[in-house]
N, CA, C and O atoms as a GROMACS GRO file, in nm:
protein
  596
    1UNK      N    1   4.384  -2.878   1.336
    1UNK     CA    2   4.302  -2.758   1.331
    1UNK      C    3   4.318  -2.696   1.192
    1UNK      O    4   4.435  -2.699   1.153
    2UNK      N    5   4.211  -2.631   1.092
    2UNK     CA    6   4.198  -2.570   0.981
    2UNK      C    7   4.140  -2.469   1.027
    2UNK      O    8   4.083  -2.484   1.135
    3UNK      N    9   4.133  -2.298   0.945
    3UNK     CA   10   4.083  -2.244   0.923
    3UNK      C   11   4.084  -2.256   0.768
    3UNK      O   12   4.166  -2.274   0.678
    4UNK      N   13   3.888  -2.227   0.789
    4UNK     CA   14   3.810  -2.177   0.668
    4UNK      C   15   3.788  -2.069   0.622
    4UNK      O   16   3.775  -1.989   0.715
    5UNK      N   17   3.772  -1.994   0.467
    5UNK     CA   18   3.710  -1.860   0.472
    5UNK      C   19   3.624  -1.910   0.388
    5UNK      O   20   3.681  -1.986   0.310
    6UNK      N   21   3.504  -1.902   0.367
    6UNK     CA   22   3.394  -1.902   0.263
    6UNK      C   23   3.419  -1.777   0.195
    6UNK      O   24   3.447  -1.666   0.239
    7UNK      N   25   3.397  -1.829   0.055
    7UNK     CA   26   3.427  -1.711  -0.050
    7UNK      C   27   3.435  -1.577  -0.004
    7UNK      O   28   3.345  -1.497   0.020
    8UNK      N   29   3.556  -1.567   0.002
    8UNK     CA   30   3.644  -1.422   0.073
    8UNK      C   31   3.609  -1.326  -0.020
    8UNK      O   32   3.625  -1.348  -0.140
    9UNK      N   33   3.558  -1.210   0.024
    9UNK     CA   34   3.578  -1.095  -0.096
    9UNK      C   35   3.690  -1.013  -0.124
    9UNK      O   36   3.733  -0.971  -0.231
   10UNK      N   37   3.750  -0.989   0.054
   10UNK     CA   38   3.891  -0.921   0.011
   10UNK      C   39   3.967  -0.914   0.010
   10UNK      O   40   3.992  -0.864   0.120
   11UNK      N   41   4.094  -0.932  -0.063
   11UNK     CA   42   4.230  -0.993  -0.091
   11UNK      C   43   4.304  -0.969   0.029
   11UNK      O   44   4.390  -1.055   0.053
   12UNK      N   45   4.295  -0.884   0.103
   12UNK     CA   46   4.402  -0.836   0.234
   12UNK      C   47   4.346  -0.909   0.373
   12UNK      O   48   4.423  -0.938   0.465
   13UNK      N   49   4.226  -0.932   0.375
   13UNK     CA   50   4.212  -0.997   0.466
   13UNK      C   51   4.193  -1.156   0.463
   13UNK      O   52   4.176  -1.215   0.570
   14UNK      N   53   4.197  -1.220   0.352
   14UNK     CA   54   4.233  -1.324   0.298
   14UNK      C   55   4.382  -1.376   0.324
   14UNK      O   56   4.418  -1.487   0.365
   15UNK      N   57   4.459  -1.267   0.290
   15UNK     CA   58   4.640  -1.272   0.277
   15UNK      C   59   4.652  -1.258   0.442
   15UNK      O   60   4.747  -1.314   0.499
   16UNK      N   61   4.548  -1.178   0.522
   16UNK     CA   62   4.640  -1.158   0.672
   16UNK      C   63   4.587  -1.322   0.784
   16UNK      O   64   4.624  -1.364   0.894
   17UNK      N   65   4.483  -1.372   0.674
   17UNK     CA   66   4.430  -1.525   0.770
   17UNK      C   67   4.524  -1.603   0.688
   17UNK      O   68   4.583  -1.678   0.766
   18UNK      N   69   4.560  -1.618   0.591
   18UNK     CA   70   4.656  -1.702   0.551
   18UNK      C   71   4.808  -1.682   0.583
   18UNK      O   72   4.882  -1.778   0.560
   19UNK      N   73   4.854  -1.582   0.628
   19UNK     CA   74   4.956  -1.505   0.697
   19UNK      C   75   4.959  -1.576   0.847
   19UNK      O   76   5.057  -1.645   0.877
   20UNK      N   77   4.850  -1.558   0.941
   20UNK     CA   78   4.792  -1.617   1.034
   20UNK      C   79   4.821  -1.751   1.056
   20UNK      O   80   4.903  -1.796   1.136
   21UNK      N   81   4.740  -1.818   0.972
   21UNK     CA   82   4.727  -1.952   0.990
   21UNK      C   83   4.867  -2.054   0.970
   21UNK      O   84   4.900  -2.164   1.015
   22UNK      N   85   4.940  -1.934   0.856
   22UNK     CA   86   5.092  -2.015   0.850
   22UNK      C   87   5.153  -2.053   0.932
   22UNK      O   88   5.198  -2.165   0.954
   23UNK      N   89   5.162  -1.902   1.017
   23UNK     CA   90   5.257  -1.858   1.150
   23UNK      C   91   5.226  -1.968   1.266
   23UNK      O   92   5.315  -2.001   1.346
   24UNK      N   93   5.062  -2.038   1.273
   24UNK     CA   94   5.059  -2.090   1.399
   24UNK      C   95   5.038  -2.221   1.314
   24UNK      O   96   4.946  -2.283   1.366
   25UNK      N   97   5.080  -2.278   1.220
   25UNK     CA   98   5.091  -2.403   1.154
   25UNK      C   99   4.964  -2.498   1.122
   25UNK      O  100   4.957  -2.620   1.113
   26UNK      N  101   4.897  -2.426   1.112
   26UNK     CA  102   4.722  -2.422   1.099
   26UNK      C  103   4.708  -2.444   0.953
   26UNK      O  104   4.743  -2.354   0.876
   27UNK      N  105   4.652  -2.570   0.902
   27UNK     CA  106   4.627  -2.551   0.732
   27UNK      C  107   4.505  -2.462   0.700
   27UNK      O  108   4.416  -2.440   0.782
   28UNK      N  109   4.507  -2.422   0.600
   28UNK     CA  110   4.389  -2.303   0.515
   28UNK      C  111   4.326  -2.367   0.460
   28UNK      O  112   4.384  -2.445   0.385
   29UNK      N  113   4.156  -2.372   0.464
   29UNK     CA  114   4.065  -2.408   0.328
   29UNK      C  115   3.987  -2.303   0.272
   29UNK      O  116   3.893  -2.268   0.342
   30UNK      N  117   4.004  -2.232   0.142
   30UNK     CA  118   3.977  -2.130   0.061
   30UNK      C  119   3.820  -2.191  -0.034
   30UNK      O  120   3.827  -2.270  -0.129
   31UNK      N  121   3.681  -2.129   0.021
   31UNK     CA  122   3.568  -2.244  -0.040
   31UNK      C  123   3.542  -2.140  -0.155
   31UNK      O  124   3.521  -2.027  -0.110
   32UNK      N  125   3.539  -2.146  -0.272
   32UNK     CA  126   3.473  -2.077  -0.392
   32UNK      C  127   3.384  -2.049  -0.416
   32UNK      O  128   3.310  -2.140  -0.380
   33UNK      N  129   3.307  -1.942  -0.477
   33UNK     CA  130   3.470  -1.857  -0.535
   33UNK      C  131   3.484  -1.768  -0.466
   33UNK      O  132   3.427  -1.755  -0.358
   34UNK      N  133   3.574  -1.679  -0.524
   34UNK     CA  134   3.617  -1.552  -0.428
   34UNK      C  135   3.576  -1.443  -0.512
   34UNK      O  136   3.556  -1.442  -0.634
   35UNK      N  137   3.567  -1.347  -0.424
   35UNK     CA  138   3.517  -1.208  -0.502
   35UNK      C  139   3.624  -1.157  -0.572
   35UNK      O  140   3.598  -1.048  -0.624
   36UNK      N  141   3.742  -1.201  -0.592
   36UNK     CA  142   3.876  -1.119  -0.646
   36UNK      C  143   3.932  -1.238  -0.690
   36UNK      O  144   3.923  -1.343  -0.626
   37UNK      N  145   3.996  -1.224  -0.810
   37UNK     CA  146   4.106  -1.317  -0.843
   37UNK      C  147   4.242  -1.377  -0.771
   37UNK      O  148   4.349  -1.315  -0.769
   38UNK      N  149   4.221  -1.512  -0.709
   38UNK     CA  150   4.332  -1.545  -0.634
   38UNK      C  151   4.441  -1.594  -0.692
   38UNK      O  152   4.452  -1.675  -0.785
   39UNK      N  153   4.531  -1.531  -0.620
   39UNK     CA  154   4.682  -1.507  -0.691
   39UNK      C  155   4.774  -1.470  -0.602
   39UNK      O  156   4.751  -1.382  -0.520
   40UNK      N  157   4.896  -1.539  -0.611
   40UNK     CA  158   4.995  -1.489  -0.500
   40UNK      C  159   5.008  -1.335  -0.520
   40UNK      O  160   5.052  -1.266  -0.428
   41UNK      N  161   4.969  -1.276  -0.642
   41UNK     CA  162   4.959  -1.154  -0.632
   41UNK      C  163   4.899  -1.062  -0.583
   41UNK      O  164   4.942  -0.967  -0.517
   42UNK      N  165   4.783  -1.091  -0.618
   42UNK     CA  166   4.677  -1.051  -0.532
   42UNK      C  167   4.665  -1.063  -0.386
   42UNK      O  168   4.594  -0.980  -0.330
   43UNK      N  169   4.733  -1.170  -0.302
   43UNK     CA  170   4.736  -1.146  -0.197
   43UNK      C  171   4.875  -1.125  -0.111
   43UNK      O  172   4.911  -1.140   0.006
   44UNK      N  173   4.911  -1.099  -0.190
   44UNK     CA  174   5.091  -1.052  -0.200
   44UNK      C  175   5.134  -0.946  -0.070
   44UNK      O  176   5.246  -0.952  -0.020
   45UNK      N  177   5.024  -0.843  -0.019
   45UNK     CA  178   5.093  -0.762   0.026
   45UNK      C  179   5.021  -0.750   0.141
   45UNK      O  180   5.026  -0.638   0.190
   46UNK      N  181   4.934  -0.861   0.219
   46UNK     CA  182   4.875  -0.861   0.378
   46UNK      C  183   4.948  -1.046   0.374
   46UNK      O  184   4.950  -1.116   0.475
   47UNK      N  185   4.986  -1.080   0.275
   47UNK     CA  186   5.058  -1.275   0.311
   47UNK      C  187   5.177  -1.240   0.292
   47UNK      O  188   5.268  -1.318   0.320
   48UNK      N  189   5.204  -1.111   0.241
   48UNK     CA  190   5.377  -1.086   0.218
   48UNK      C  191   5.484  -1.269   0.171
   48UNK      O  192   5.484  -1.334   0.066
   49UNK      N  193   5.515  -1.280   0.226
   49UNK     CA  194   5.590  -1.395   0.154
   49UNK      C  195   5.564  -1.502   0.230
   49UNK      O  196   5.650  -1.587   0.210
   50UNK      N  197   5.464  -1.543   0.328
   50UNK     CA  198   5.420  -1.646   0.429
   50UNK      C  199   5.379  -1.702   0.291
   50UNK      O  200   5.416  -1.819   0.297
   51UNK      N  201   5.331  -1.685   0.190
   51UNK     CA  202   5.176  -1.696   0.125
   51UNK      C  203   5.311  -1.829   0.066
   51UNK      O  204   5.224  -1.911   0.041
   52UNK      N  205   5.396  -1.878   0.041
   52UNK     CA  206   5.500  -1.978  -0.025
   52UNK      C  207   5.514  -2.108   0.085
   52UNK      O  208   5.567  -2.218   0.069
   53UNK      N  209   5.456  -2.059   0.185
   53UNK     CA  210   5.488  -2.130   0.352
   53UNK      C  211   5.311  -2.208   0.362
   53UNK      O  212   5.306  -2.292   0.452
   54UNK      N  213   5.225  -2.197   0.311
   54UNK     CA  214   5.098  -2.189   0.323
   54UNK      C  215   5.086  -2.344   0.271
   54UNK      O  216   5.140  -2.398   0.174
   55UNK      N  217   4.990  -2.399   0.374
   55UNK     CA  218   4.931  -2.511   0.333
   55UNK      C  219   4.773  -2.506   0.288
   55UNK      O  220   4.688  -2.522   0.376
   56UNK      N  221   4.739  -2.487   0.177
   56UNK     CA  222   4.614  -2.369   0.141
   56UNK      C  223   4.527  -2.484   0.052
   56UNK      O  224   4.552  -2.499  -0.068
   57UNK      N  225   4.444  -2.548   0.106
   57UNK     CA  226   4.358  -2.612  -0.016
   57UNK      C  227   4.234  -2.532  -0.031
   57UNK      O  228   4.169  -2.471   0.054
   58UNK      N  229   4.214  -2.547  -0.172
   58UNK     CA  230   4.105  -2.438  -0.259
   58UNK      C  231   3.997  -2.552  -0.268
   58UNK      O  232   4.025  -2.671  -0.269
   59UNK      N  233   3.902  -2.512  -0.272
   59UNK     CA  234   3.768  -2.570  -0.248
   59UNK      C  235   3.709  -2.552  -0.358
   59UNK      O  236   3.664  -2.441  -0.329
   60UNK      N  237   3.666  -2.572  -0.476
   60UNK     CA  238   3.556  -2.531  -0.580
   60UNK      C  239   3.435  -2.473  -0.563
   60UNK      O  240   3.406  -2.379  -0.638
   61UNK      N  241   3.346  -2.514  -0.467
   61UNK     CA  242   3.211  -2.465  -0.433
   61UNK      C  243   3.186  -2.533  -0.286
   61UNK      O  244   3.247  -2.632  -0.245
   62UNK      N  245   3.101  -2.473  -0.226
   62UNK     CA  246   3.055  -2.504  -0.090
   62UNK      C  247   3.030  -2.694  -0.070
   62UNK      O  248   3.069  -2.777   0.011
   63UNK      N  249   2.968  -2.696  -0.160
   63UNK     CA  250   2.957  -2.891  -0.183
   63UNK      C  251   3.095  -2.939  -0.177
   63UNK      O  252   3.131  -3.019  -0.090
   64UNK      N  253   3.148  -2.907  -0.240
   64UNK     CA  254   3.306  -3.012  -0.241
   64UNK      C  255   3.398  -2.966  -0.107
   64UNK      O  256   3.495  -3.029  -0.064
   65UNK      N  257   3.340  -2.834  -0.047
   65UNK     CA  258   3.424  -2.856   0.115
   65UNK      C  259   3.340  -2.948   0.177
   65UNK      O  260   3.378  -3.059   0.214
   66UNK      N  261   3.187  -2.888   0.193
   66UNK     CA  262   3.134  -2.981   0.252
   66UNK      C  263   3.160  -3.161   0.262
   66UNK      O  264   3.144  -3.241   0.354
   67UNK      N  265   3.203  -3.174   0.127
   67UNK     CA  266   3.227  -3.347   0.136
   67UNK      C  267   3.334  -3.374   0.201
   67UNK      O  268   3.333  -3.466   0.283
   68UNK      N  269   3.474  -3.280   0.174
   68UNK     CA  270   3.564  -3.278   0.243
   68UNK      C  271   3.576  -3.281   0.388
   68UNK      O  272   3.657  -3.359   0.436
   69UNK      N  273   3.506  -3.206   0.466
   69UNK     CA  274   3.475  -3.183   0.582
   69UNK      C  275   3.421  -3.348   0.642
   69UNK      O  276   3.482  -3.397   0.737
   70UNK      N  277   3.325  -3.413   0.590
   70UNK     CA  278   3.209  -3.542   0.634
   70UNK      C  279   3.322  -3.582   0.612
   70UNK      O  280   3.385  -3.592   0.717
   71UNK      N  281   3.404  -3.623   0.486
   71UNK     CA  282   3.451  -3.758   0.465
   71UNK      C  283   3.614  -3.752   0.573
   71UNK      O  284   3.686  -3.849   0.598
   72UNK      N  285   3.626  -3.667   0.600
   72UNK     CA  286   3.783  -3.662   0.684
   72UNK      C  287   3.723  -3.659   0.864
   72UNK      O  288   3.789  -3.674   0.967
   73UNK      N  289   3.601  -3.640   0.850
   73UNK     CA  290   3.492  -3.728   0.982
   73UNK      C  291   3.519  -3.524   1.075
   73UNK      O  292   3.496  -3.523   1.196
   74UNK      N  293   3.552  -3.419   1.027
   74UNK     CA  294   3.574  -3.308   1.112
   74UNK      C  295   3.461  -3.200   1.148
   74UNK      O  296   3.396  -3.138   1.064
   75UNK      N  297   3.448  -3.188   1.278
   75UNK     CA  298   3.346  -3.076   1.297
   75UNK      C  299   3.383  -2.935   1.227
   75UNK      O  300   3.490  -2.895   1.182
   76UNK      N  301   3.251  -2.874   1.234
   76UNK     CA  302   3.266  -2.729   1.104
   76UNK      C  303   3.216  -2.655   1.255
   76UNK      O  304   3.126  -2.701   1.325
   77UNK      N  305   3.306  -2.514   1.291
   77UNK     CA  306   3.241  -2.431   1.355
   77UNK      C  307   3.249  -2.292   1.287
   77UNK      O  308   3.356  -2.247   1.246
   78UNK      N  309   3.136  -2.227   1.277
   78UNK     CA  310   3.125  -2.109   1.227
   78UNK      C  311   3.093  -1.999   1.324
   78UNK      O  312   3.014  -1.983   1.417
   79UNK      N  313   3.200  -1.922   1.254
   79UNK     CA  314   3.219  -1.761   1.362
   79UNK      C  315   3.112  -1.749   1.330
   79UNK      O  316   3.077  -1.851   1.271
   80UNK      N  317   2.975  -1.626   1.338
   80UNK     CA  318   2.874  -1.560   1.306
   80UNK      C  319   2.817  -1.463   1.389
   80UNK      O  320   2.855  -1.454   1.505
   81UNK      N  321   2.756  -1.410   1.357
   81UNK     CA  322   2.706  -1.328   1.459
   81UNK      C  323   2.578  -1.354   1.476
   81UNK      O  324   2.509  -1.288   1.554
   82UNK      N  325   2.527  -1.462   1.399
   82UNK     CA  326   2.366  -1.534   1.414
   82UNK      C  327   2.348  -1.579   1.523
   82UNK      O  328   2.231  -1.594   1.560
   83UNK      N  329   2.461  -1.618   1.615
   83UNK     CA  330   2.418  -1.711   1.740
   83UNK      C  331   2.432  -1.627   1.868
   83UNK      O  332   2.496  -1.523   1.882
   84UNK      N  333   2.362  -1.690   1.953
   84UNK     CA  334   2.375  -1.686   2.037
   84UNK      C  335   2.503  -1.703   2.167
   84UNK      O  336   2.527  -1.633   2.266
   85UNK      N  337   2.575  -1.841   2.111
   85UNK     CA  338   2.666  -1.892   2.203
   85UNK      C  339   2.844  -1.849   2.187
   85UNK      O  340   2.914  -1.846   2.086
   86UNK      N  341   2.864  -1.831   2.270
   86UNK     CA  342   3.005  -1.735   2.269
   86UNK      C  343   3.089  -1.831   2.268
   86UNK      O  344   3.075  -1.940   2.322
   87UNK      N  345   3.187  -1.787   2.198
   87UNK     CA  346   3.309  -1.881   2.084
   87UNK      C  347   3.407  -1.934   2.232
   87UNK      O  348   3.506  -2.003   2.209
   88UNK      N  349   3.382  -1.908   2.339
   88UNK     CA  350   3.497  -1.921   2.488
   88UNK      C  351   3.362  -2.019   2.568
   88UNK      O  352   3.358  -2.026   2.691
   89UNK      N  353   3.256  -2.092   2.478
   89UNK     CA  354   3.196  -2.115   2.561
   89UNK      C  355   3.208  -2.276   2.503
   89UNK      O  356   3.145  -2.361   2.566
   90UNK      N  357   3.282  -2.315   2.393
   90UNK     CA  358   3.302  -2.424   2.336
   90UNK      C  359   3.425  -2.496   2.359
   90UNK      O  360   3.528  -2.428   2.359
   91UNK      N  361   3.440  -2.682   2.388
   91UNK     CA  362   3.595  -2.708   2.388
   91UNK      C  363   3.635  -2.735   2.219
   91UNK      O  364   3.539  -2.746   2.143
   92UNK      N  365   3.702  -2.741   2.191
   92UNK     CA  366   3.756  -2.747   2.076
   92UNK      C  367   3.840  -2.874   2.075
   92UNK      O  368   3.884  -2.928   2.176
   93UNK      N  369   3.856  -2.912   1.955
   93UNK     CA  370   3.922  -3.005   1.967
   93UNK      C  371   4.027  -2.980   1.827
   93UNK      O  372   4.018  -2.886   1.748
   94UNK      N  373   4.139  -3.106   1.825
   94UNK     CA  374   4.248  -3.077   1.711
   94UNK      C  375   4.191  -3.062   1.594
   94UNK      O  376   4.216  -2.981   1.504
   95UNK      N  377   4.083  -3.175   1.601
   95UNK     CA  378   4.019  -3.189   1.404
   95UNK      C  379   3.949  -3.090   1.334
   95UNK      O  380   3.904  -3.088   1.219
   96UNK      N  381   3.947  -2.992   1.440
   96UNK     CA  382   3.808  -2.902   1.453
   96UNK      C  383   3.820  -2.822   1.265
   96UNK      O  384   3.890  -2.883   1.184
   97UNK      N  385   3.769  -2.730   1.232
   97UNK     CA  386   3.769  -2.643   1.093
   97UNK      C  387   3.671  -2.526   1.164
   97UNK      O  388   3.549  -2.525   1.184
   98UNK      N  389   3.771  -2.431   1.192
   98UNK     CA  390   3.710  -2.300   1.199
   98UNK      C  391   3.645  -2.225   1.027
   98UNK      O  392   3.711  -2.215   0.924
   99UNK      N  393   3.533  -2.193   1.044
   99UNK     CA  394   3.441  -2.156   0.963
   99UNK      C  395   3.450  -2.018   0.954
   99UNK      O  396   3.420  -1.974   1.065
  100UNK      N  397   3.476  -1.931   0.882
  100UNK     CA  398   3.425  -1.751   0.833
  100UNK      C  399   3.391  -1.710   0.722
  100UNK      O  400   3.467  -1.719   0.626
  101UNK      N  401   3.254  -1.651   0.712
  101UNK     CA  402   3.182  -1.616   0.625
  101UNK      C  403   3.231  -1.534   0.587
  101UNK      O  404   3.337  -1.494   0.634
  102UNK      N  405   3.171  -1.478   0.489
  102UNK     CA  406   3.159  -1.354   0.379
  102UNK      C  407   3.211  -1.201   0.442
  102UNK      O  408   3.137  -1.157   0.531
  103UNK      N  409   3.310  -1.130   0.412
  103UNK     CA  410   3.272  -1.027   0.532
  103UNK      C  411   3.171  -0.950   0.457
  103UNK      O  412   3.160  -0.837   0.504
  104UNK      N  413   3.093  -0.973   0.356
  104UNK     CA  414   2.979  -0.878   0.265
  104UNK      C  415   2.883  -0.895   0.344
  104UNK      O  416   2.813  -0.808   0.397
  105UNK      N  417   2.876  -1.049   0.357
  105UNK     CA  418   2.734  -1.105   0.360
  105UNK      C  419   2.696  -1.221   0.442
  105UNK      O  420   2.585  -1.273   0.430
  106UNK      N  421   2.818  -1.279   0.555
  106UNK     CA  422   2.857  -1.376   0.606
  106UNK      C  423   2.839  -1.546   0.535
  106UNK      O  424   2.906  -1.590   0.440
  107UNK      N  425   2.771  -1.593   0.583
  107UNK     CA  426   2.733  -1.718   0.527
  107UNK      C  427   2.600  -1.737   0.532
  107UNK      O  428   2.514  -1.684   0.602
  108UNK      N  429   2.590  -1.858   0.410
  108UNK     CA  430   2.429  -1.866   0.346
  108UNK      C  431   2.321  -1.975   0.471
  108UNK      O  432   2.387  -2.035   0.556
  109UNK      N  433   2.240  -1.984   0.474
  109UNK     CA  434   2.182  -2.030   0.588
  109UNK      C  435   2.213  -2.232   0.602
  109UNK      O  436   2.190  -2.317   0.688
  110UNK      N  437   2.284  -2.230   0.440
  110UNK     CA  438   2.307  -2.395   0.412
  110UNK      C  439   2.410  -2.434   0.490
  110UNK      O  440   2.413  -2.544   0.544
  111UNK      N  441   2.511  -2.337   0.500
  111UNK     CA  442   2.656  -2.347   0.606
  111UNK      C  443   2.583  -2.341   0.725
  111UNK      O  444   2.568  -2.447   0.785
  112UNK      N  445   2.526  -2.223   0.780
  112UNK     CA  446   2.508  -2.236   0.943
  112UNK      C  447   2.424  -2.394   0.952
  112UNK      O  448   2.470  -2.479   1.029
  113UNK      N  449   2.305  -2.423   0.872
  113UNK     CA  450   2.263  -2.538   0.914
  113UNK      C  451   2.411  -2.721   0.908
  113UNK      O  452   2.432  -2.808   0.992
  114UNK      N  453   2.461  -2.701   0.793
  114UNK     CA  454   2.570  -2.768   0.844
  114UNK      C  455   2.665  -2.753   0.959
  114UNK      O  456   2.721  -2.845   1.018
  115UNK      N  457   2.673  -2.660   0.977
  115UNK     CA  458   2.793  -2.605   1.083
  115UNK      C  459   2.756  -2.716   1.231
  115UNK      O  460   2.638  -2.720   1.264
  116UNK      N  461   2.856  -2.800   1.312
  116UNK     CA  462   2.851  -2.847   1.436
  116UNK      C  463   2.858  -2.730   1.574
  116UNK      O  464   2.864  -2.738   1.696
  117UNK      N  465   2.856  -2.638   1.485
  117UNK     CA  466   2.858  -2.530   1.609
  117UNK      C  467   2.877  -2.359   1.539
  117UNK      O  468   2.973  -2.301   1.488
  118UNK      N  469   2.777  -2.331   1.559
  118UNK     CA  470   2.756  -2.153   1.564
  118UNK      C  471   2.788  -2.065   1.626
  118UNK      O  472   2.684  -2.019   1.675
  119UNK      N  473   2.922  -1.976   1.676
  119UNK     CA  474   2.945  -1.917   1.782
  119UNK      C  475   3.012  -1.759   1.737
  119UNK      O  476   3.080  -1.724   1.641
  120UNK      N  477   2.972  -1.705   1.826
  120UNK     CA  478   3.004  -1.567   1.807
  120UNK      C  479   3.142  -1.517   1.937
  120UNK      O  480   3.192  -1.572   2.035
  121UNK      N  481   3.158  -1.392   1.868
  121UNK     CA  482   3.248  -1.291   1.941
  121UNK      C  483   3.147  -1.168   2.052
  121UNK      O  484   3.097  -1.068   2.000
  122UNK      N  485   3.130  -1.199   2.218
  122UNK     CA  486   3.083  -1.105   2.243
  122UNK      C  487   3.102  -0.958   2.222
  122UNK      O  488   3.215  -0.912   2.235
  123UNK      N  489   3.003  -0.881   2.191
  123UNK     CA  490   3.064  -0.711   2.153
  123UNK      C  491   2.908  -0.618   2.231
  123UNK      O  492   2.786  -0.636   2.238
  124UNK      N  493   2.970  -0.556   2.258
  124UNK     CA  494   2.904  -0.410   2.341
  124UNK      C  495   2.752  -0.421   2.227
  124UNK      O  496   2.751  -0.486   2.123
  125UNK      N  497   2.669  -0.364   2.265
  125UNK     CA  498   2.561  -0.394   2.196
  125UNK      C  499   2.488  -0.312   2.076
  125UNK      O  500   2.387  -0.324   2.007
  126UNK      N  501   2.600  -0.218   2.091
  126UNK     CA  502   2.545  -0.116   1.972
  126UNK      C  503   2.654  -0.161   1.809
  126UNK      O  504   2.639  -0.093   1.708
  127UNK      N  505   2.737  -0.255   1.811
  127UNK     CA  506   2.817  -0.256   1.756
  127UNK      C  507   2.836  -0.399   1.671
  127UNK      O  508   2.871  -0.492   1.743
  128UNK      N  509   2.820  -0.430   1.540
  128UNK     CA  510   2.793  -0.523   1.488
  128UNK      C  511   2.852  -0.601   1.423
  128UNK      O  512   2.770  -0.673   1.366
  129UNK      N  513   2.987  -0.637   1.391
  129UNK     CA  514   3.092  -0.706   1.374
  129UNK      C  515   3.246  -0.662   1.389
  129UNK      O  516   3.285  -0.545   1.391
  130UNK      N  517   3.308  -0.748   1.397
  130UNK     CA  518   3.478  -0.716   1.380
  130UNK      C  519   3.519  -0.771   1.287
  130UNK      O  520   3.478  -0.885   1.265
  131UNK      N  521   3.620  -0.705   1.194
  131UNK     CA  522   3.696  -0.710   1.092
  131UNK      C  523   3.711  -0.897   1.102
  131UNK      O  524   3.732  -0.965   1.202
  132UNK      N  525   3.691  -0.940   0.961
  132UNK     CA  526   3.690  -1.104   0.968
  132UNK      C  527   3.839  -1.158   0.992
  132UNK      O  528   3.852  -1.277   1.022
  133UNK      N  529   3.962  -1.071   0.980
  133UNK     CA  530   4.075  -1.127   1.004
  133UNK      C  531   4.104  -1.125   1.174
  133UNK      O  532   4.147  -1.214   1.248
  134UNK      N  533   4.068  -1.003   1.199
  134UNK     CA  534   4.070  -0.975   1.328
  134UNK      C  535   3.964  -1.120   1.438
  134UNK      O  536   4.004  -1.187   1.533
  135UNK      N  537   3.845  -1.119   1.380
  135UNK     CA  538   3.784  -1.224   1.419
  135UNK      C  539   3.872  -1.351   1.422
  135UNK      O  540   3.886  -1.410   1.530
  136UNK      N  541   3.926  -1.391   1.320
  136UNK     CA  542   3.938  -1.545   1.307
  136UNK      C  543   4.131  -1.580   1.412
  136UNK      O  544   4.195  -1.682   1.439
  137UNK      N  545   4.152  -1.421   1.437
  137UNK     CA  546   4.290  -1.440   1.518
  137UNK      C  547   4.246  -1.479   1.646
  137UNK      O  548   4.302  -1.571   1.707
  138UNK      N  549   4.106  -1.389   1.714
  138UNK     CA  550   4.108  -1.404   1.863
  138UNK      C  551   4.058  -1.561   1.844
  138UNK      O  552   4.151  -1.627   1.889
  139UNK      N  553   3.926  -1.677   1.785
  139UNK     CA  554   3.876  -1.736   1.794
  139UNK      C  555   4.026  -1.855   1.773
  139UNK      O  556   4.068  -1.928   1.862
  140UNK      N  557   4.072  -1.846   1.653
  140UNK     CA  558   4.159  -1.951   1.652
  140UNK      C  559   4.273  -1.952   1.754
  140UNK      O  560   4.335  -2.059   1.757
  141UNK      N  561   4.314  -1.855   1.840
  141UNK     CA  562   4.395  -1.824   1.928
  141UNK      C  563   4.335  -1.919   2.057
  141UNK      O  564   4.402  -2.007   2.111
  142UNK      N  565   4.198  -1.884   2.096
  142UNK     CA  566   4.125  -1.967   2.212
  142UNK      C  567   4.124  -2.095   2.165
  142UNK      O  568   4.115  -2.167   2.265
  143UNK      N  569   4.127  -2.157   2.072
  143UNK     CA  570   4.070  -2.337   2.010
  143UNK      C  571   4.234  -2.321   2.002
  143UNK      O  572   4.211  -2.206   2.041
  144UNK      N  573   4.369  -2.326   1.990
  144UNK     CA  574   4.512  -2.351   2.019
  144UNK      C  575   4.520  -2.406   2.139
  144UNK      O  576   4.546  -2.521   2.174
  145UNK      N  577   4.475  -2.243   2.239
  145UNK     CA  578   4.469  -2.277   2.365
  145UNK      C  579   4.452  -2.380   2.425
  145UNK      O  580   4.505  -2.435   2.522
  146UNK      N  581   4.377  -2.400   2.359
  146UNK     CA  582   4.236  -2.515   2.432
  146UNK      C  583   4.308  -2.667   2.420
  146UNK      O  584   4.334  -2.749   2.508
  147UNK      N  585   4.327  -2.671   2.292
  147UNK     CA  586   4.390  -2.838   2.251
  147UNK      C  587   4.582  -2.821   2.286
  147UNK      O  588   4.664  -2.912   2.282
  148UNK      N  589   4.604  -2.700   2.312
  148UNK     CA  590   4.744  -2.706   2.328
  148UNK      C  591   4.859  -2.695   2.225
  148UNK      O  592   4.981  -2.692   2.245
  149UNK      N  593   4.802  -2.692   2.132
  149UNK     CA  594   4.910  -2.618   2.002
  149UNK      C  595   4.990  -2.465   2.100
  149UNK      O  596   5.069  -2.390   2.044
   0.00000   0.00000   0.00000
C-alpha cells in the first residue's frame, strides 16, 4: 500500500500524511511540484522527526508517477469529491496507491481519468470537503483494514 499527494500546497499537511504513513509503514509518493519548498525543514514541525523514518519517493511531474504506477502493474485510487462512490464501498488490495489531490484545487481531470477508482468521503450535504490529512487517515485506515496490515 502507498499513499500519494499530488502537488501538495501545504507543508503541515504534507508533514502530518508523511507522519501518517510512517507510523502505519505505508511508503509515500510526493508527485511535483509542490507549492512550498520541500525540505525536512519545511516539513519539520507536523513530520516532527518521523520525516528520517519515511520511505518518501518524489515524483518530478504527474507523467513520471504515472509511469511508475503502469510499470510496477498498481491500481491508482483517488480520494475526490467528484464521485459518486464511497471510499467503504471498494475492496482494496496491498498494491493499491491511494491518490490526494491538491487541497487548492484537487486534481486535474488527467488524474481522475487515469485513476482505477474515484471515491469519496460521505459528508452531510451542505458541507464540502475535509482537511486532506484528515481525509487520507480515515481512507487509508479502511484499505489496512481491508487487506489486514
Amino acid at each position: 500500500m502507498r499513499l500519494a499527494i499530488y502537488q501538495p500546497d501545504i507543508p503541515q499537511n504534507t508533514g502530518t500524511m508523511i507522519r501518517l504513513a510512517t507510523c502505519l509503514g505505508v511508503d509515500i509518493d510526493i508527485i511535483e511540484p509542490c507549492g512550498f519548498p520541500f525540505s525536512v525543514k519545511g516539513l519539520r514541525r507536523a513530520g516532527m522527526d518521523y520525516l528520517e523514518h519515511a520511505n518518501i519517493a518524489r515524483h518530478a511531474s504527474w507523467d513520471h508517477f504515472r509511469e511508475f504506477a503502469e510499470n510496477e502493474g498498481r491500481r491508482v485510487i483517488l480520494l475526490t469529491t467528484k464521485s459518486s462512490k464511497s471510499y467503504l464501498d471498494v475492496k482494496y488490495k496491498k498494491t493499491d496507491i491511494l491518490l490526494l489531490g491538491r487541497e487548492s484545487a484537487g486534481a486535474p481531470e488527467e488524474v481522475h481519468e487515469f485513476s482505477s477508482h474515484r471515491v469519496l468521503i460521505p459528508m452531510k450535504g451542505e458541507f464540502r470537503s475535509i482537511n486532506v490529512a484528515t481525509s487520507a487517515a480515515m481512507v487509508l485506515g479502511e484499505a489496512l483494514r481491508q487487506v489486514g496490515i
